[in-house]
KOLVEXPA-158427 format. One line per 2 residues: for each residue x, y, z of N, C-alpha, C, CB. Coordinates in nm, 4 decimals, always signed. Glycine has a CB too. Example, Ala and Ser with C-alpha at 12.3 -4.5 7.8 and 13.67 -1.06 7.14 Angstrom:
<pts>
+1.3190:-0.5690:+0.7800:+1.2300:-0.4500:+0.7800:+1.3200:-0.3300:+0.7800:+1.1308:-0.4473:+0.9046 | +1.2850:-0.2250:+0.7080:+1.3670:-0.1060:+0.7140:+1.2900:+0.0030:+0.7870:+1.4084:-0.0598:+0.5725
</pts>
This chain:
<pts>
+1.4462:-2.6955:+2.6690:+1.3121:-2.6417:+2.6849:+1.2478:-2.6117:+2.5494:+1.3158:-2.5156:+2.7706 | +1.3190:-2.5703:+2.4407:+1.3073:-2.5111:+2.3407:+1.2929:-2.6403:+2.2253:+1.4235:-2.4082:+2.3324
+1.3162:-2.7254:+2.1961:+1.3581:-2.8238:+2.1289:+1.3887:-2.9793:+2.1815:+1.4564:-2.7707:+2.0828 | +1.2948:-3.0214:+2.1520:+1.3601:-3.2226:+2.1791:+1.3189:-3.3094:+2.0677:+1.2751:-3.3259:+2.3360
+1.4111:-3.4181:+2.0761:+1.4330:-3.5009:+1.9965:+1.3541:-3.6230:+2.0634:+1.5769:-3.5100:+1.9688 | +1.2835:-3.7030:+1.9722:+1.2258:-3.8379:+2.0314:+1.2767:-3.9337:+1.9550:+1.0723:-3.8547:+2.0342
+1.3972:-3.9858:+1.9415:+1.4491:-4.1007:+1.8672:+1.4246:-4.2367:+1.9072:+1.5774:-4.0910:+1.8609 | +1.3606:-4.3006:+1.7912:+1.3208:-4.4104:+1.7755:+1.4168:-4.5391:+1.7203:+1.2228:-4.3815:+1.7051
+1.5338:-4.5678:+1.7753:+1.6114:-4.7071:+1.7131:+1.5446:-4.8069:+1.6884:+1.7076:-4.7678:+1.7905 | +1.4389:-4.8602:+1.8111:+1.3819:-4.9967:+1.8021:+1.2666:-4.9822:+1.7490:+1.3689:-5.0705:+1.9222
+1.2182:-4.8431:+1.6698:+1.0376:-4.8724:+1.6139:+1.0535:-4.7998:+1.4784:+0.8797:-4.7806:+1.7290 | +0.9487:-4.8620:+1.4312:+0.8902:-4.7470:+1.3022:+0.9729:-4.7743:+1.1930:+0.9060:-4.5675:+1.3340
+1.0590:-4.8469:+1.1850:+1.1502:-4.9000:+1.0766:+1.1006:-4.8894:+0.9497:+1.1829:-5.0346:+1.0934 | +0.9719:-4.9327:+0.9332:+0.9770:-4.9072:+0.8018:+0.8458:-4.7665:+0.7679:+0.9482:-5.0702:+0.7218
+0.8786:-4.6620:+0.6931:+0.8617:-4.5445:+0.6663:+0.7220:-4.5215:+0.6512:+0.9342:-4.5106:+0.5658 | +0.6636:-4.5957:+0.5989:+0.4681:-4.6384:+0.6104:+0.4394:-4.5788:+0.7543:+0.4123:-4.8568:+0.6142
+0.4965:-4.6746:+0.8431:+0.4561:-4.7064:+0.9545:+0.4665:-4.6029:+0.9978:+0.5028:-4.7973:+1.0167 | +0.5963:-4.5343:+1.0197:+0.6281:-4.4175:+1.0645:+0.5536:-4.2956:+1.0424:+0.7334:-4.4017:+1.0285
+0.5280:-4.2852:+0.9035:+0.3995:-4.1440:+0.8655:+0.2509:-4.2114:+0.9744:+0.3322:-4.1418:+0.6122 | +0.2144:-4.3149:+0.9685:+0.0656:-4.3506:+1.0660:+0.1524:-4.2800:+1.1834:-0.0012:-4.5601:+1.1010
+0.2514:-4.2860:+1.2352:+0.2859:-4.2309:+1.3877:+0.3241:-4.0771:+1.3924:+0.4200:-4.3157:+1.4531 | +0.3205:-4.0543:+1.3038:+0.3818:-3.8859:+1.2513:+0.2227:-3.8415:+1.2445:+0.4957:-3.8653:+1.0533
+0.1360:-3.8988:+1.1849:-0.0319:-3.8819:+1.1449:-0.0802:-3.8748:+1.3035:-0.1184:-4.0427:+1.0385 | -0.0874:-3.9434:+1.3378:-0.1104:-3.9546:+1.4869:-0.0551:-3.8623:+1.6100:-0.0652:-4.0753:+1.5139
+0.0644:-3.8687:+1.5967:+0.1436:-3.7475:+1.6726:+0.0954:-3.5623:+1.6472:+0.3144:-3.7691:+1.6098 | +0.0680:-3.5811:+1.5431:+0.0380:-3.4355:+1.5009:-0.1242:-3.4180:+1.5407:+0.0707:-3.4092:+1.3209
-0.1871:-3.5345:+1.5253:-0.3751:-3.5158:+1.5827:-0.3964:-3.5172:+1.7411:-0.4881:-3.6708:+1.5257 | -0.2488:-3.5817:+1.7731:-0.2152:-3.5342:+1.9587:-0.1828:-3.4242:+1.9739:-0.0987:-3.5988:+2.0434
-0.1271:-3.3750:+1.9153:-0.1093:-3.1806:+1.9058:-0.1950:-3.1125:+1.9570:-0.1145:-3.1066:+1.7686 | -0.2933:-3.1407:+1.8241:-0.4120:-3.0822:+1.7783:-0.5509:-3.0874:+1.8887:-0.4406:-3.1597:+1.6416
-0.5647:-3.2397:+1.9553:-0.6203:-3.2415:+2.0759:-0.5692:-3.1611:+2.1851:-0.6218:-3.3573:+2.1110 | -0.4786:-3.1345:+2.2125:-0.3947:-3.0615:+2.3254:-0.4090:-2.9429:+2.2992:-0.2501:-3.0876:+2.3397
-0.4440:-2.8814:+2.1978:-0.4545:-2.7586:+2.1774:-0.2830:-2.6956:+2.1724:-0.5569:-2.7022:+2.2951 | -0.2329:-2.7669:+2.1205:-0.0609:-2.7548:+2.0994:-0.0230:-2.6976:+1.9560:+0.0195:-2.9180:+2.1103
-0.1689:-2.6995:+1.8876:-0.1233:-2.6510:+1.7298:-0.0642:-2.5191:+1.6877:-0.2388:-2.6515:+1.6446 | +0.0331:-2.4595:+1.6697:+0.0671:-2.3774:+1.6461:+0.1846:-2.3300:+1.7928:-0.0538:-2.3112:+1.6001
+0.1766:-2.3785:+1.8895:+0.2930:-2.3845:+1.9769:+0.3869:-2.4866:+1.9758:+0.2564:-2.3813:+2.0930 | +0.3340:-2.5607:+1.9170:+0.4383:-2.6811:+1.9367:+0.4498:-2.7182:+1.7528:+0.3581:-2.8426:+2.0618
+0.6072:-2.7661:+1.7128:+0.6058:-2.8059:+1.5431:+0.6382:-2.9436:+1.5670:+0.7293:-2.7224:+1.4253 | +0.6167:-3.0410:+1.4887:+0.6994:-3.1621:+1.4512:+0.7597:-3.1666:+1.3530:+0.6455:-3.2626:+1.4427
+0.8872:-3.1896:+1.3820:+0.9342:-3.1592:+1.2005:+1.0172:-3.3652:+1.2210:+1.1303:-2.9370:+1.1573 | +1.0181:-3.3982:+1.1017:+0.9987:-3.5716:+1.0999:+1.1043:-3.6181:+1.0089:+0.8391:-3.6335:+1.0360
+1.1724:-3.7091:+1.0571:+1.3068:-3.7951:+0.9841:+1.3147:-3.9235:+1.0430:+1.4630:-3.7251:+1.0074 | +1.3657:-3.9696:+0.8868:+1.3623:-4.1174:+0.9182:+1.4935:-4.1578:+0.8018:+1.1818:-4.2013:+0.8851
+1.5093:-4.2879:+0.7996:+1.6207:-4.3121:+0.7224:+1.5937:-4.3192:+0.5733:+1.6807:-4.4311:+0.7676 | +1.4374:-4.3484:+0.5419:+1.3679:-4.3931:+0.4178:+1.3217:-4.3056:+0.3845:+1.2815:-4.4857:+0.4127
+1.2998:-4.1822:+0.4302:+1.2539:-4.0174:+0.4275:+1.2177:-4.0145:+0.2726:+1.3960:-3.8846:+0.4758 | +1.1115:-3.9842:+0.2543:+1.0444:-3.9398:+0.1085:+0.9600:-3.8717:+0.0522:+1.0086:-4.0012:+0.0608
+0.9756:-3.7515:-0.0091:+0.8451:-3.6814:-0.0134:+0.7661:-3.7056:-0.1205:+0.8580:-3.5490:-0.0085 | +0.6199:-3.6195:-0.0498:+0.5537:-3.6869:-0.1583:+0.5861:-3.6839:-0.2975:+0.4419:-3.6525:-0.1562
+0.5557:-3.7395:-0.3585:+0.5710:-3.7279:-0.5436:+0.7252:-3.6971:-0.6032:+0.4673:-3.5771:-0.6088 | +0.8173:-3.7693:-0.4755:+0.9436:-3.7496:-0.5069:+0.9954:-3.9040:-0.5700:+1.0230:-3.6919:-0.3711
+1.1005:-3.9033:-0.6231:+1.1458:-4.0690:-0.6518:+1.2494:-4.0842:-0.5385:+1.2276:-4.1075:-0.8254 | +1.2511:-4.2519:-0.5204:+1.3222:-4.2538:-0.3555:+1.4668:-4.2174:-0.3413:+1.3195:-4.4076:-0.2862
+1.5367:-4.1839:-0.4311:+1.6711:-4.1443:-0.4522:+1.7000:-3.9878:-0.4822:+1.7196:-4.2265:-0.5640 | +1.5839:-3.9378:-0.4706:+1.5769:-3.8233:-0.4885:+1.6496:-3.6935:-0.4545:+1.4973:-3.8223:-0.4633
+1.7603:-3.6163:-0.4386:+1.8722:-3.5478:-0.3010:+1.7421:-3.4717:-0.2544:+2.0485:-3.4153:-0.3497 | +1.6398:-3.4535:-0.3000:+1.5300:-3.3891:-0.2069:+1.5236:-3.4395:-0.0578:+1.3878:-3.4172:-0.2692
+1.5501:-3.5643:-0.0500:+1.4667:-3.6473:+0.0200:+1.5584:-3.6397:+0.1505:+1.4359:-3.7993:-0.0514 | +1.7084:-3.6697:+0.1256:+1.8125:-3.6392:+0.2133:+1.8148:-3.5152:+0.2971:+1.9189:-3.6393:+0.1429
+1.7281:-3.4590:+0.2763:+1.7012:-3.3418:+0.4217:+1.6581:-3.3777:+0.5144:+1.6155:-3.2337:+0.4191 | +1.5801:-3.4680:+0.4940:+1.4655:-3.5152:+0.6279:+1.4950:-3.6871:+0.6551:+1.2579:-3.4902:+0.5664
+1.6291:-3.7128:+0.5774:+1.6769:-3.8547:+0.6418:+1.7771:-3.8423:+0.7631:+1.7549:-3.9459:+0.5265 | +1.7288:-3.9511:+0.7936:+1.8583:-3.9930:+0.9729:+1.8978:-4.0927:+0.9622:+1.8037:-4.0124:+1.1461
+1.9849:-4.1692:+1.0976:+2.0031:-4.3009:+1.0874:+1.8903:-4.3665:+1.1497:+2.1262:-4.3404:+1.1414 | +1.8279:-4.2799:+1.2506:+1.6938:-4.3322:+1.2717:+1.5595:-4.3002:+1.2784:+1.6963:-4.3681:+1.3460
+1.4679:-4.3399:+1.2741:+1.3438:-4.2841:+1.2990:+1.3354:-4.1289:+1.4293:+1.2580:-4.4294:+1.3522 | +1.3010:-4.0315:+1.3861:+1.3060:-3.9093:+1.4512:+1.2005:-3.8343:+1.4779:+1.3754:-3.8396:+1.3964
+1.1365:-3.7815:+1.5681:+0.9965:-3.6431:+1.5886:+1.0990:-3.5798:+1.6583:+0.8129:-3.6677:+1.6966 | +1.1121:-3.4879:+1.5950:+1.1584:-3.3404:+1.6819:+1.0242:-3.2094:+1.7155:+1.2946:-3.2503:+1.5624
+1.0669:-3.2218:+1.8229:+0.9790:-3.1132:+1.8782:+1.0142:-2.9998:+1.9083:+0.9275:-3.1396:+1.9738 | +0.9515:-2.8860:+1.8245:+1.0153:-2.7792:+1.8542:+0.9201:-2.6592:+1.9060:+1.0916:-2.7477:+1.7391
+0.9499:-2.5527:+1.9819:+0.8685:-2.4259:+2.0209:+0.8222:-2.3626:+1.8767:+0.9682:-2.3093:+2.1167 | +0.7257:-2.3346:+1.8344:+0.7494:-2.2766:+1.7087:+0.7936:-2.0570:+1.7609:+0.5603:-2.3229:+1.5936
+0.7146:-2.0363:+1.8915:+0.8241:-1.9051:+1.9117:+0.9669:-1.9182:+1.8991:+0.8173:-1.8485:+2.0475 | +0.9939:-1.9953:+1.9048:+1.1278:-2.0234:+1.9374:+1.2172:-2.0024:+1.7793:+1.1337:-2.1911:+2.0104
+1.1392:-2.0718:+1.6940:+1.1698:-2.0550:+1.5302:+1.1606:-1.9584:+1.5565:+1.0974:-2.1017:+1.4047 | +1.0753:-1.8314:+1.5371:+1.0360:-1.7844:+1.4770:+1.1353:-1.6644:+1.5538:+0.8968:-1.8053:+1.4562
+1.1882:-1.6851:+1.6868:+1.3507:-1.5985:+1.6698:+1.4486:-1.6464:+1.6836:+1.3879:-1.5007:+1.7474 | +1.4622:-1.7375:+1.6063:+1.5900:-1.7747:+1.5156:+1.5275:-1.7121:+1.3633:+1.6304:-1.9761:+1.5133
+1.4653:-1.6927:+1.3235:+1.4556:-1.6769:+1.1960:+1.5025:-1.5433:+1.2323:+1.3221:-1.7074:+1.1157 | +1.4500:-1.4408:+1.3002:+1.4371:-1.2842:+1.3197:+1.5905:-1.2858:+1.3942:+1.2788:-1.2173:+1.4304
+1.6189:-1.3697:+1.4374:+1.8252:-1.3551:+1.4313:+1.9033:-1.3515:+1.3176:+1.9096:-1.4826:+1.4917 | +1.7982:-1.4442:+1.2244:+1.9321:-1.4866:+1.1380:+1.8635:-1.4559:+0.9672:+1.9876:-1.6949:+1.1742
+1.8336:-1.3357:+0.9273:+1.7491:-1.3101:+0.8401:+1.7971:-1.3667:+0.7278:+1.7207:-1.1853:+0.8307
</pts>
């Protein structure tokens, strides 16, 4: 209820593509009036942040083996955080 995963094996392969669907996913939020109840937090295998270089160990936080939107409650963060100070 709290958390799901939308894993992508067969799409979005390459990491471009994937931010247009991450861009998009988040302006479906935003229509729904989901902003601030609902988070996307985003992984992929090519994971890169901005103004990072692609080898970066930054970058390895937000890599997978596959393309990923996790959806999370953001109440839901927000007690886990107030569990686990």
């Amino acid at each position: 209820v709290d958390t799901t995963l939308l894993i992508l094996p067969q799409a979005l392969g390459d990491f471009l593509d994937y931010n247009d669907a991450l861009f998009f996913a988040e302006r479906m939020l935003k229509q729904l009036r989901l902003e601030g109840i609902i988070q996307i937090a985003s992984f992929h295998p090519s994971y890169q942040f901005e103004g990072a270089d692609p080898d970066d160990i930054e970058n390895y936080t937000n890599r997978a083996p596959y393309p990923i939107l996790h959806l999370l409650r953001e109440d839901s963060i927000e007690r886990a955080v107030q569990a686990f100070p």
